[in-house]
PLY file of the C-alpha trace (Angstrom):
ply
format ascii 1.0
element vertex 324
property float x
property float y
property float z
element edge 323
property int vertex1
property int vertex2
end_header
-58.55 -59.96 -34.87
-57.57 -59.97 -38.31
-56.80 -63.03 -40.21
-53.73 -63.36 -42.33
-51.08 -65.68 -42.38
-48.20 -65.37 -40.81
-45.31 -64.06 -42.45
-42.08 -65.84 -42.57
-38.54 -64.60 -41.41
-37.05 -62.05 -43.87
-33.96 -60.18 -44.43
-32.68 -56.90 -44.53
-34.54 -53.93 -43.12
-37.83 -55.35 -43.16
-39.72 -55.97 -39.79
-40.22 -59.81 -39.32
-43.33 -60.30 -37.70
-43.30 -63.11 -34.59
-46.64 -63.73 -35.07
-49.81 -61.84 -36.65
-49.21 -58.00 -36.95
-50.73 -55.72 -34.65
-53.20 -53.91 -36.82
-54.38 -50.01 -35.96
-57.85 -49.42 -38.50
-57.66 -45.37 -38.38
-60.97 -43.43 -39.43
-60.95 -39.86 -40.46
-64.28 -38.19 -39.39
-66.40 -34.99 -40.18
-69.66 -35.19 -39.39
-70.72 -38.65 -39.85
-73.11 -39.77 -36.51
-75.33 -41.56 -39.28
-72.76 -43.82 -40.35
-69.79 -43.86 -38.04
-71.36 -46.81 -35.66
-72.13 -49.11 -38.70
-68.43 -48.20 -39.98
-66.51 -49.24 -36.05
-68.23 -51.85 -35.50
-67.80 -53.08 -38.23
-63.69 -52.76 -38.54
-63.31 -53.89 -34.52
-64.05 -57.56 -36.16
-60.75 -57.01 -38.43
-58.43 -55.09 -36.43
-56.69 -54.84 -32.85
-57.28 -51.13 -32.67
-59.91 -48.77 -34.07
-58.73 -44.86 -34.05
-61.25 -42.16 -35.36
-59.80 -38.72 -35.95
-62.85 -36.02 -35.19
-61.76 -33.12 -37.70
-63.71 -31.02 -35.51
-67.36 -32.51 -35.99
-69.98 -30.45 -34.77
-72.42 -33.30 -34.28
-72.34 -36.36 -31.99
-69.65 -38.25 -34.61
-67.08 -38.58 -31.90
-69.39 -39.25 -28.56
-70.60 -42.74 -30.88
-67.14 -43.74 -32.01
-66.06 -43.20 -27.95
-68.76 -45.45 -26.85
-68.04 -48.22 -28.79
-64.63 -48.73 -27.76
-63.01 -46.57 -30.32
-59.97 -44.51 -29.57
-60.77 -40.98 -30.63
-58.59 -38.05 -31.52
-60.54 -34.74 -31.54
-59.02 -31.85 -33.49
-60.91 -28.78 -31.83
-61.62 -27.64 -35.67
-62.11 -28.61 -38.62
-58.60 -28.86 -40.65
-59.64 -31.00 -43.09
-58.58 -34.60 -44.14
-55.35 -34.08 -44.95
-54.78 -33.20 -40.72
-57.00 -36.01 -39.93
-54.70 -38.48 -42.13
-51.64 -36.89 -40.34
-53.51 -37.67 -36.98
-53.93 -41.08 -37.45
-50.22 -41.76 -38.84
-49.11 -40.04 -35.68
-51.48 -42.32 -32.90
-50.98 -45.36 -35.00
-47.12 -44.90 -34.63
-47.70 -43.93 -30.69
-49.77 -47.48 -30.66
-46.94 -49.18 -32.18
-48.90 -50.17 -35.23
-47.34 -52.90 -37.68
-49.81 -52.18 -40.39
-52.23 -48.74 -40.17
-55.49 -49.00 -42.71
-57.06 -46.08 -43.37
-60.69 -45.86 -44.75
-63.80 -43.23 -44.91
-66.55 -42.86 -42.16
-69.25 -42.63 -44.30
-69.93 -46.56 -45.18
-68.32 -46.58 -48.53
-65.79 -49.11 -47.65
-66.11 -52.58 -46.78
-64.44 -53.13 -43.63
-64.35 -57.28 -44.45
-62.02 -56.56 -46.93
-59.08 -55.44 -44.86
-57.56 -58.59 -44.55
-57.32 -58.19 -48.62
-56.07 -54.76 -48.16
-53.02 -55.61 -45.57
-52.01 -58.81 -47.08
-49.23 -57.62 -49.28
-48.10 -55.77 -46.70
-47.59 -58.87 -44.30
-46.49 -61.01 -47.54
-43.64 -58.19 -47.46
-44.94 -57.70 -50.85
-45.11 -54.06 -50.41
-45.01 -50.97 -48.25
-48.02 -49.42 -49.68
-51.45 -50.83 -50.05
-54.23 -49.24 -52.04
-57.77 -50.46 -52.24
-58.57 -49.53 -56.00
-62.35 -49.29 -57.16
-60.92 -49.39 -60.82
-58.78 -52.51 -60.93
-62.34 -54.60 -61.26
-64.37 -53.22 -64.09
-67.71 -54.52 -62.24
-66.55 -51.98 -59.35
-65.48 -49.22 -61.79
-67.89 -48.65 -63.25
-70.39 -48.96 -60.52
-69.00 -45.45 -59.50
-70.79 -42.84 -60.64
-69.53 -41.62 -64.23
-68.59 -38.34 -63.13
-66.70 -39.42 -59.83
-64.85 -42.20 -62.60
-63.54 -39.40 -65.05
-62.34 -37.46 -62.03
-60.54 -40.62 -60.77
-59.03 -41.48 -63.85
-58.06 -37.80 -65.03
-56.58 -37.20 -61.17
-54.62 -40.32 -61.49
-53.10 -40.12 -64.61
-51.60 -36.87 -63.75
-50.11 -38.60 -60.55
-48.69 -41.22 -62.72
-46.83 -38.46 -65.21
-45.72 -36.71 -62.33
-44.22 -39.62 -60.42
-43.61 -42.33 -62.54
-45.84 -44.42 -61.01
-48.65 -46.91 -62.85
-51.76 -47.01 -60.26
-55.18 -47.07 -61.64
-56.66 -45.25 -58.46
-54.62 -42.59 -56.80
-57.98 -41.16 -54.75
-58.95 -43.89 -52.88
-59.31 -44.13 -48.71
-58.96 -47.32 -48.48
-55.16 -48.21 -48.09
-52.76 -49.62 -46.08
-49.82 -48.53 -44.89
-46.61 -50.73 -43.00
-44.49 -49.41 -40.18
-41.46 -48.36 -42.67
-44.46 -46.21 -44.29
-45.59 -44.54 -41.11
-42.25 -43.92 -39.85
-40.76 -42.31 -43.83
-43.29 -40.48 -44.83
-44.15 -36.79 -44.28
-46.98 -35.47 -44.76
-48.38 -31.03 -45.23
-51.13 -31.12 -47.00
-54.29 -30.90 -44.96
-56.63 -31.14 -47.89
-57.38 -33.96 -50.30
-54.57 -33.41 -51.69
-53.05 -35.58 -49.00
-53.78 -38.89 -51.04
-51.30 -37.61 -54.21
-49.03 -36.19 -51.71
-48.39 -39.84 -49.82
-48.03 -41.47 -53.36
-45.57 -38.89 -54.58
-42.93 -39.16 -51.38
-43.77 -42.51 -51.41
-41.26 -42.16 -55.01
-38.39 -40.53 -53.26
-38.49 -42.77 -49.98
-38.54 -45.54 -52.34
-41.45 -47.98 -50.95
-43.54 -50.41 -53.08
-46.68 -49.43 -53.82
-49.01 -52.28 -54.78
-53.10 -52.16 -55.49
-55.60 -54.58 -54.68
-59.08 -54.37 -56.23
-61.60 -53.10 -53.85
-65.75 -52.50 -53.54
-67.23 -49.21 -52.97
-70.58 -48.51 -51.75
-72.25 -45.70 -53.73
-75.72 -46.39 -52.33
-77.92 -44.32 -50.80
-76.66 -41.59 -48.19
-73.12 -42.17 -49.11
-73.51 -40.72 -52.21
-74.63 -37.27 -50.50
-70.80 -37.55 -48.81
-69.51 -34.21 -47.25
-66.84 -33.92 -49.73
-68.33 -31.81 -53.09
-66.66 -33.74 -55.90
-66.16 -30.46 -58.03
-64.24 -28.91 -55.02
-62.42 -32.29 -54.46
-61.33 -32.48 -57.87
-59.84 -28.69 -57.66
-58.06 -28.82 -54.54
-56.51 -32.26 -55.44
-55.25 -30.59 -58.56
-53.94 -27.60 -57.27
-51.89 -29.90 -54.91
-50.44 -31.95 -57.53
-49.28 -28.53 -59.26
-47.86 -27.39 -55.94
-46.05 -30.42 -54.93
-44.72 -31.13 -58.57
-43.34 -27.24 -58.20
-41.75 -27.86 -55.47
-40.12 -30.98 -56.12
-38.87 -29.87 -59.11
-38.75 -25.83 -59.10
-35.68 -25.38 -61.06
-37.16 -27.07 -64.30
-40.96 -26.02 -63.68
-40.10 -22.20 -62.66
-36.32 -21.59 -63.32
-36.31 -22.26 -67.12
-39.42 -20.20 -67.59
-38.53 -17.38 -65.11
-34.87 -17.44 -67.32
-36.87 -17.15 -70.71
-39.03 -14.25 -69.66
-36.18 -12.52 -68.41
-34.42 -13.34 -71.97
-37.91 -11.93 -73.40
-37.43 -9.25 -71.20
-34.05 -7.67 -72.49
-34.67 -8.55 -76.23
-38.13 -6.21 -75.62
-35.82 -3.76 -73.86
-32.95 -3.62 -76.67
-35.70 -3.08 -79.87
-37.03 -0.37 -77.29
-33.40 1.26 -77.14
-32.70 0.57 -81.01
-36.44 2.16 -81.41
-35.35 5.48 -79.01
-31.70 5.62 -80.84
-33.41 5.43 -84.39
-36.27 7.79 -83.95
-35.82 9.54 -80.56
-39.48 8.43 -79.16
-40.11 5.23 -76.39
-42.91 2.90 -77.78
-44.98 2.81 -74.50
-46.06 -0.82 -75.08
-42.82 -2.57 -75.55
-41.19 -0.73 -72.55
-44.23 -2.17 -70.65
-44.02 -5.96 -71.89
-39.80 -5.55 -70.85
-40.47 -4.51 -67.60
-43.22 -7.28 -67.27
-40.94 -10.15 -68.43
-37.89 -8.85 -66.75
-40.27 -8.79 -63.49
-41.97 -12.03 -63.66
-38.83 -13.55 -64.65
-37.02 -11.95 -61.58
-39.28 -12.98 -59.56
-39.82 -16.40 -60.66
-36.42 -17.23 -60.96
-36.14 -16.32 -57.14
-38.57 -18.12 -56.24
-36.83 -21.39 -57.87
-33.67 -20.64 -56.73
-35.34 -20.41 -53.07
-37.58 -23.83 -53.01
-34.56 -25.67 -54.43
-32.20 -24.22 -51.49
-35.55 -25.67 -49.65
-35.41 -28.89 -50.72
-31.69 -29.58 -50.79
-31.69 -28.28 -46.62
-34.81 -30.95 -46.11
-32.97 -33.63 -48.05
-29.54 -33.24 -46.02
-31.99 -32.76 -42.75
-33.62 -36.37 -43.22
-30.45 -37.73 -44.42
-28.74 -37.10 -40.89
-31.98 -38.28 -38.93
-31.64 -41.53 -40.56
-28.34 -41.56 -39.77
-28.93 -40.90 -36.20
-31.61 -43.86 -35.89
-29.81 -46.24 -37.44
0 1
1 2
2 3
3 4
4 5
5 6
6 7
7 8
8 9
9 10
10 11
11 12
12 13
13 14
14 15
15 16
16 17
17 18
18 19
19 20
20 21
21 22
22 23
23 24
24 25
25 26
26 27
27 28
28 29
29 30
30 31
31 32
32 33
33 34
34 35
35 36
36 37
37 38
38 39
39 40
40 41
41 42
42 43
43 44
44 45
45 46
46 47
47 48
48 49
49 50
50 51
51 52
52 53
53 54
54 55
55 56
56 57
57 58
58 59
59 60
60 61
61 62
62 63
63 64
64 65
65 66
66 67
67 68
68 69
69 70
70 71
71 72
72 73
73 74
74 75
75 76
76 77
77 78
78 79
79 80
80 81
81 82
82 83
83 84
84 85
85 86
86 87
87 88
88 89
89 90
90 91
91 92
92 93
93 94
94 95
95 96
96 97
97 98
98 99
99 100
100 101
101 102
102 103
103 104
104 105
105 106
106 107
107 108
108 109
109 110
110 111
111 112
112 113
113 114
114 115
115 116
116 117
117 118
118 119
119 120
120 121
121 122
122 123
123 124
124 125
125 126
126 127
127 128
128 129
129 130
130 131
131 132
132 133
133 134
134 135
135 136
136 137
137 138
138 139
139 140
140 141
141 142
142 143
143 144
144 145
145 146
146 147
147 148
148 149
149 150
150 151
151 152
152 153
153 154
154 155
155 156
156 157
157 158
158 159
159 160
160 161
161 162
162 163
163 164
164 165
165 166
166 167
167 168
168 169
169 170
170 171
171 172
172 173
173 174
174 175
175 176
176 177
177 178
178 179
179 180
180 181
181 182
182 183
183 184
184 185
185 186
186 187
187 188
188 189
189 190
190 191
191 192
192 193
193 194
194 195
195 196
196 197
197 198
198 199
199 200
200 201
201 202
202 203
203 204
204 205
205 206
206 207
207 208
208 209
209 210
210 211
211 212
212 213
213 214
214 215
215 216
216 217
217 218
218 219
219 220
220 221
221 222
222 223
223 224
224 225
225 226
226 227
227 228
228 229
229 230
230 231
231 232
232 233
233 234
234 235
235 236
236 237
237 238
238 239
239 240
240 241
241 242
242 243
243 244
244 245
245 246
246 247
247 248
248 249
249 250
250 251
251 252
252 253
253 254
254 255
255 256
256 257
257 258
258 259
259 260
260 261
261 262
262 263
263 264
264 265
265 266
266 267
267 268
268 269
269 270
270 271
271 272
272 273
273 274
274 275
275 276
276 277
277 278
278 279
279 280
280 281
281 282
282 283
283 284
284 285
285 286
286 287
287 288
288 289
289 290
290 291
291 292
292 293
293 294
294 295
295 296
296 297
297 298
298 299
299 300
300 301
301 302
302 303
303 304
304 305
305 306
306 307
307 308
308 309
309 310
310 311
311 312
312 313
313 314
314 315
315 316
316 317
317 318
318 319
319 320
320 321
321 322
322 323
Protein backbone atom coordinates (compact mmCIF):
# COMPACT_ATOMS: atom_id res chain seq x y z
CA UNK A 1 0.00 0.00 0.00
CA UNK A 2 1.27 3.28 -0.61
CA UNK A 3 1.83 5.78 2.04
CA UNK A 4 0.64 9.33 1.75
CA UNK A 5 -1.42 11.34 3.78
CA UNK A 6 -4.68 11.74 3.44
CA UNK A 7 -6.04 14.50 1.63
CA UNK A 8 -8.52 16.82 3.05
CA UNK A 9 -12.08 17.77 1.67
CA UNK A 10 -11.85 20.13 -1.35
CA UNK A 11 -14.02 22.06 -3.57
CA UNK A 12 -15.03 22.30 -6.93
CA UNK A 13 -14.43 19.56 -9.46
CA UNK A 14 -11.75 17.92 -7.76
CA UNK A 15 -12.23 14.26 -6.46
CA UNK A 16 -12.05 14.28 -2.56
CA UNK A 17 -10.52 11.26 -1.54
CA UNK A 18 -12.36 9.33 1.70
CA UNK A 19 -9.38 7.85 2.55
CA UNK A 20 -5.92 6.89 0.76
CA UNK A 21 -6.29 6.79 -3.13
CA UNK A 22 -6.46 3.67 -4.87
CA UNK A 23 -3.22 3.60 -6.76
CA UNK A 24 -2.84 1.54 -10.35
CA UNK A 25 1.45 1.39 -10.98
CA UNK A 26 1.16 0.68 -14.96
CA UNK A 27 4.42 -0.80 -16.72
CA UNK A 28 4.96 -0.61 -20.39
CA UNK A 29 6.97 -3.72 -21.55
CA UNK A 30 9.09 -4.92 -24.62
CA UNK A 31 11.24 -7.43 -24.00
CA UNK A 32 12.41 -7.06 -20.56
CA UNK A 33 12.36 -10.90 -18.73
CA UNK A 34 15.82 -9.71 -17.17
CA UNK A 35 14.43 -6.95 -15.36
CA UNK A 36 10.67 -7.01 -15.25
CA UNK A 37 10.55 -9.29 -11.84
CA UNK A 38 13.02 -6.92 -9.96
CA UNK A 39 10.80 -3.90 -11.41
CA UNK A 40 6.93 -5.68 -9.96
CA UNK A 41 8.03 -6.66 -7.15
CA UNK A 42 9.33 -4.04 -6.40
CA UNK A 43 6.21 -1.43 -7.16
CA UNK A 44 3.52 -4.17 -5.46
CA UNK A 45 5.15 -2.66 -2.03
CA UNK A 46 3.84 0.98 -3.23
CA UNK A 47 0.76 0.42 -5.03
CA UNK A 48 -2.77 -1.41 -4.90
CA UNK A 49 -2.46 -2.57 -8.47
CA UNK A 50 0.45 -3.43 -10.76
CA UNK A 51 -0.57 -3.46 -14.71
CA UNK A 52 2.19 -4.40 -17.32
CA UNK A 53 1.33 -3.69 -20.94
CA UNK A 54 3.28 -6.57 -23.19
CA UNK A 55 3.87 -4.47 -26.53
CA UNK A 56 4.08 -7.72 -28.08
CA UNK A 57 7.32 -9.22 -26.33
CA UNK A 58 8.67 -12.10 -27.93
CA UNK A 59 10.38 -13.42 -24.82
CA UNK A 60 8.99 -14.62 -21.47
CA UNK A 61 8.42 -10.63 -20.26
CA UNK A 62 4.75 -11.19 -19.76
CA UNK A 63 4.62 -15.07 -18.38
CA UNK A 64 7.03 -13.32 -15.18
CA UNK A 65 4.94 -10.22 -14.70
CA UNK A 66 1.65 -12.88 -14.71
CA UNK A 67 3.19 -14.93 -12.08
CA UNK A 68 3.81 -12.48 -9.71
CA UNK A 69 0.46 -11.20 -9.38
CA UNK A 70 0.67 -8.61 -12.05
CA UNK A 71 -2.26 -7.78 -14.25
CA UNK A 72 -1.04 -8.05 -17.81
CA UNK A 73 -2.29 -6.59 -21.04
CA UNK A 74 -0.77 -8.32 -24.11
CA UNK A 75 -0.87 -6.39 -27.40
CA UNK A 76 -0.39 -9.37 -29.98
CA UNK A 77 2.46 -6.96 -31.62
CA UNK A 78 4.62 -4.76 -31.07
CA UNK A 79 3.02 -1.05 -31.47
CA UNK A 80 5.34 0.65 -29.63
CA UNK A 81 5.17 2.75 -26.35
CA UNK A 82 3.06 5.20 -27.30
CA UNK A 83 0.07 2.04 -27.58
CA UNK A 84 1.42 0.61 -24.47
CA UNK A 85 0.92 4.14 -22.60
CA UNK A 86 -2.63 4.25 -24.18
CA UNK A 87 -3.12 0.64 -22.73
CA UNK A 88 -2.45 1.37 -19.40
CA UNK A 89 -4.59 4.77 -19.30
CA UNK A 90 -7.39 2.63 -20.61
CA UNK A 91 -7.12 -0.55 -17.72
CA UNK A 92 -6.22 1.95 -15.10
CA UNK A 93 -9.54 3.85 -15.86
CA UNK A 94 -11.44 0.23 -16.16
CA UNK A 95 -9.74 -0.38 -12.46
CA UNK A 96 -11.08 2.79 -11.29
CA UNK A 97 -7.68 4.22 -10.60
CA UNK A 98 -7.42 7.55 -8.44
CA UNK A 99 -3.84 8.10 -9.32
CA UNK A 100 -2.08 5.89 -12.45
CA UNK A 101 2.06 6.01 -12.27
CA UNK A 102 3.67 5.08 -15.09
CA UNK A 103 7.40 3.99 -15.17
CA UNK A 104 9.95 1.82 -17.49
CA UNK A 105 10.51 -2.03 -17.17
CA UNK A 106 13.95 -1.98 -17.47
CA UNK A 107 15.08 -0.99 -13.67
CA UNK A 108 15.79 2.60 -14.32
CA UNK A 109 13.27 3.86 -11.93
CA UNK A 110 13.06 3.60 -8.35
CA UNK A 111 9.85 2.20 -7.49
CA UNK A 112 10.33 3.65 -3.54
CA UNK A 113 9.93 6.84 -4.85
CA UNK A 114 6.32 6.75 -5.92
CA UNK A 115 4.96 7.96 -2.91
CA UNK A 116 7.19 11.24 -3.95
CA UNK A 117 5.86 11.00 -7.37
CA UNK A 118 1.88 10.91 -6.43
CA UNK A 119 2.02 13.26 -3.61
CA UNK A 120 1.09 16.42 -5.38
CA UNK A 121 -1.39 14.72 -6.91
CA UNK A 122 -3.19 13.69 -3.54
CA UNK A 123 -2.10 17.27 -2.04
CA UNK A 124 -4.47 18.39 -5.07
CA UNK A 125 -1.42 20.21 -5.95
CA UNK A 126 -1.60 19.10 -9.45
CA UNK A 127 -3.01 16.91 -12.17
CA UNK A 128 0.23 15.99 -13.62
CA UNK A 129 3.23 14.50 -11.97
CA UNK A 130 6.62 14.15 -13.57
CA UNK A 131 9.60 12.44 -12.06
CA UNK A 132 12.47 14.76 -13.48
CA UNK A 133 16.19 13.41 -13.53
CA UNK A 134 17.23 17.16 -14.13
CA UNK A 135 15.62 19.06 -11.28
CA UNK A 136 18.71 17.59 -8.93
CA UNK A 137 22.01 18.38 -10.52
CA UNK A 138 23.60 15.19 -8.65
CA UNK A 139 20.91 13.14 -10.82
CA UNK A 140 21.46 15.21 -14.01
CA UNK A 141 24.25 14.83 -14.56
CA UNK A 142 24.64 11.26 -13.60
CA UNK A 143 22.86 10.65 -17.03
CA UNK A 144 24.94 10.02 -19.61
CA UNK A 145 26.05 13.37 -21.47
CA UNK A 146 24.59 12.47 -24.62
CA UNK A 147 21.13 11.18 -23.23
CA UNK A 148 21.33 14.95 -21.09
CA UNK A 149 21.70 17.16 -24.35
CA UNK A 150 18.91 15.13 -25.92
CA UNK A 151 16.76 15.77 -22.79
CA UNK A 152 17.40 19.24 -22.55
CA UNK A 153 17.27 20.08 -26.44
CA UNK A 154 13.77 17.81 -26.59
CA UNK A 155 12.44 19.77 -23.75
CA UNK A 156 13.08 23.09 -24.57
CA UNK A 157 11.31 22.71 -27.78
CA UNK A 158 8.23 21.38 -25.72
CA UNK A 159 8.43 24.40 -23.62
CA UNK A 160 8.38 26.95 -26.89
CA UNK A 161 5.74 25.03 -28.27
CA UNK A 162 3.44 24.93 -25.26
CA UNK A 163 4.26 27.45 -22.97
CA UNK A 164 5.17 25.30 -20.47
CA UNK A 165 8.56 25.53 -18.04
CA UNK A 166 9.51 21.69 -17.25
CA UNK A 167 13.08 20.76 -17.08
CA UNK A 168 12.34 17.06 -18.25
CA UNK A 169 9.67 16.49 -20.80
CA UNK A 170 11.13 12.63 -21.58
CA UNK A 171 10.83 11.07 -18.52
CA UNK A 172 8.63 7.62 -17.61
CA UNK A 173 8.26 8.21 -14.47
CA UNK A 174 4.99 10.31 -13.89
CA UNK A 175 1.89 10.39 -12.43
CA UNK A 176 -1.20 10.99 -13.60
CA UNK A 177 -4.87 11.79 -11.45
CA UNK A 178 -8.27 10.58 -12.52
CA UNK A 179 -9.23 14.14 -14.22
CA UNK A 180 -5.89 13.26 -16.30
CA UNK A 181 -6.91 9.79 -17.34
CA UNK A 182 -10.35 10.66 -18.09
CA UNK A 183 -9.19 14.38 -20.41
CA UNK A 184 -6.59 13.35 -22.13
CA UNK A 185 -6.29 11.75 -25.60
CA UNK A 186 -3.75 10.22 -26.69
CA UNK A 187 -2.41 8.98 -31.00
CA UNK A 188 0.85 8.77 -30.93
CA UNK A 189 2.16 5.25 -30.52
CA UNK A 190 5.79 6.23 -30.52
CA UNK A 191 7.88 8.18 -28.04
CA UNK A 192 6.45 10.84 -29.05
CA UNK A 193 3.65 10.01 -26.66
CA UNK A 194 5.51 11.78 -23.65
CA UNK A 195 5.39 15.51 -25.62
CA UNK A 196 2.05 14.62 -26.85
CA UNK A 197 0.47 14.16 -23.03
CA UNK A 198 2.32 17.46 -22.01
CA UNK A 199 1.03 19.40 -24.96
CA UNK A 200 -2.99 18.48 -24.46
CA UNK A 201 -2.25 18.61 -21.08
CA UNK A 202 -2.12 22.87 -22.22
CA UNK A 203 -5.50 22.89 -23.83
CA UNK A 204 -7.34 20.65 -21.12
CA UNK A 205 -5.84 22.97 -18.74
CA UNK A 206 -4.30 20.60 -15.85
CA UNK A 207 -1.32 21.48 -13.59
CA UNK A 208 1.63 20.04 -14.37
CA UNK A 209 4.12 19.93 -11.49
CA UNK A 210 7.81 18.06 -11.33
CA UNK A 211 9.38 16.38 -8.59
CA UNK A 212 13.09 15.51 -8.70
CA UNK A 213 13.67 11.93 -9.35
CA UNK A 214 16.81 9.12 -9.49
CA UNK A 215 17.60 7.22 -12.50
CA UNK A 216 19.55 4.15 -12.69
CA UNK A 217 22.04 4.23 -15.60
CA UNK A 218 23.99 1.20 -14.38
CA UNK A 219 24.81 -1.67 -15.97
CA UNK A 220 22.20 -3.47 -18.37
CA UNK A 221 19.92 -0.55 -18.29
CA UNK A 222 22.06 1.40 -20.14
CA UNK A 223 21.89 -1.22 -23.17
CA UNK A 224 17.81 -0.24 -23.01
CA UNK A 225 15.79 -1.32 -26.18
CA UNK A 226 15.13 2.16 -27.10
CA UNK A 227 18.30 3.55 -29.54
CA UNK A 228 18.66 7.09 -28.23
CA UNK A 229 19.48 8.48 -31.83
CA UNK A 230 16.12 6.96 -33.08
CA UNK A 231 14.38 8.20 -29.84
CA UNK A 232 15.54 11.56 -30.27
CA UNK A 233 14.16 11.60 -34.11
CA UNK A 234 10.88 10.21 -33.67
CA UNK A 235 10.22 12.44 -30.58
CA UNK A 236 11.05 15.35 -32.82
CA UNK A 237 9.18 14.57 -35.68
CA UNK A 238 6.16 14.33 -33.25
CA UNK A 239 6.59 17.61 -31.77
CA UNK A 240 6.64 19.05 -35.52
CA UNK A 241 3.51 17.07 -36.26
CA UNK A 242 1.49 17.88 -33.30
CA UNK A 243 2.61 21.66 -33.28
CA UNK A 244 1.23 21.48 -37.19
CA UNK A 245 -1.67 20.38 -36.31
CA UNK A 246 -2.54 22.42 -33.50
CA UNK A 247 -1.78 25.30 -35.16
CA UNK A 248 -1.94 24.65 -39.14
CA UNK A 249 -3.24 27.91 -40.18
CA UNK A 250 -0.10 29.90 -38.87
CA UNK A 251 2.57 26.99 -39.45
CA UNK A 252 1.21 26.00 -43.13
CA UNK A 253 -1.44 28.65 -44.19
CA UNK A 254 0.84 31.76 -44.12
CA UNK A 255 3.58 29.93 -45.91
CA UNK A 256 1.34 28.00 -48.40
CA UNK A 257 -0.27 31.91 -49.02
CA UNK A 258 3.35 33.35 -49.64
CA UNK A 259 4.42 30.73 -52.12
CA UNK A 260 1.35 31.11 -53.90
CA UNK A 261 2.08 35.10 -53.81
CA UNK A 262 5.71 33.92 -55.08
CA UNK A 263 3.97 31.99 -57.43
CA UNK A 264 2.01 34.72 -59.50
CA UNK A 265 4.75 37.45 -59.14
CA UNK A 266 7.12 34.52 -61.02
CA UNK A 267 4.19 34.06 -63.38
CA UNK A 268 3.56 37.93 -64.22
CA UNK A 269 7.67 38.73 -64.99
CA UNK A 270 7.15 35.43 -67.13
CA UNK A 271 4.12 37.16 -69.06
CA UNK A 272 5.88 40.74 -69.03
CA UNK A 273 9.10 38.57 -70.30
CA UNK A 274 6.74 36.73 -73.30
CA UNK A 275 4.90 40.30 -74.07
CA UNK A 276 8.40 42.12 -74.26
CA UNK A 277 10.39 39.67 -76.24
CA UNK A 278 7.98 36.95 -77.49
CA UNK A 279 10.10 33.88 -75.84
CA UNK A 280 9.00 31.91 -72.20
CA UNK A 281 12.11 31.77 -69.86
CA UNK A 282 11.82 27.98 -69.08
CA UNK A 283 13.08 28.45 -65.49
CA UNK A 284 10.79 31.04 -64.15
CA UNK A 285 7.67 29.31 -65.66
CA UNK A 286 8.99 26.28 -63.66
CA UNK A 287 9.62 28.06 -60.15
CA UNK A 288 5.61 29.66 -60.79
CA UNK A 289 4.19 26.51 -61.25
CA UNK A 290 6.24 25.13 -58.21
CA UNK A 291 5.15 27.90 -55.79
CA UNK A 292 1.68 28.14 -57.10
CA UNK A 293 1.64 24.16 -56.44
CA UNK A 294 3.16 23.87 -53.11
CA UNK A 295 1.25 26.77 -52.07
CA UNK A 296 -2.05 25.13 -53.34
CA UNK A 297 -1.44 22.40 -51.81
CA UNK A 298 -0.29 23.55 -48.55
CA UNK A 299 -2.83 25.94 -48.11
CA UNK A 300 -5.34 22.94 -48.45
CA UNK A 301 -3.90 21.12 -46.31
CA UNK A 302 -4.28 24.01 -43.51
CA UNK A 303 -7.51 24.84 -44.37
CA UNK A 304 -8.36 20.93 -43.89
CA UNK A 305 -6.54 20.18 -40.29
CA UNK A 306 -8.09 23.41 -38.99
CA UNK A 307 -11.76 22.22 -40.19
CA UNK A 308 -10.15 19.06 -38.16
CA UNK A 309 -9.57 20.56 -35.18
CA UNK A 310 -12.51 22.93 -34.86
CA UNK A 311 -15.01 19.41 -35.50
CA UNK A 312 -12.77 17.65 -32.50
CA UNK A 313 -13.06 20.74 -30.34
CA UNK A 314 -17.02 21.10 -30.73
CA UNK A 315 -17.02 16.99 -30.48
CA UNK A 316 -15.38 17.04 -26.84
CA UNK A 317 -17.18 20.11 -25.99
CA UNK A 318 -20.67 18.21 -26.23
CA UNK A 319 -19.22 14.97 -24.47
CA UNK A 320 -18.47 17.04 -21.55
CA UNK A 321 -21.59 18.37 -21.72
CA UNK A 322 -23.26 15.08 -21.76
CA UNK A 323 -21.24 13.79 -18.55
CA UNK A 324 -21.73 16.51 -16.61
Amino acid sequence: MVEVEEAGAVTGNTVVFAGKPFVVVGVPAFNEEKTIAKVVIEAQEFADKVVVCDDGSTDVTADIAERLGADVVRLECNRGYGAAIQCLFRRASELGADVLVTLDADGQHDPSEISLIIKPIVENKADIVIGSRLVDDRSAYAMPWYRRAGVKFITRLVNNTSNHRIRDAQSGFRAYSRESLEKLTMLENGMGVSVEVLINARKQGLRIREVSATCNYGRGVENSTRNPIKHGANVIMSIVKLVVEDKPLMLLGMPGLICLIAGVVFGVWMLQIYAAEHRIVTNIALASMGFILIGFFALSTAITLYAISRLLEKTNKNNSNIKH
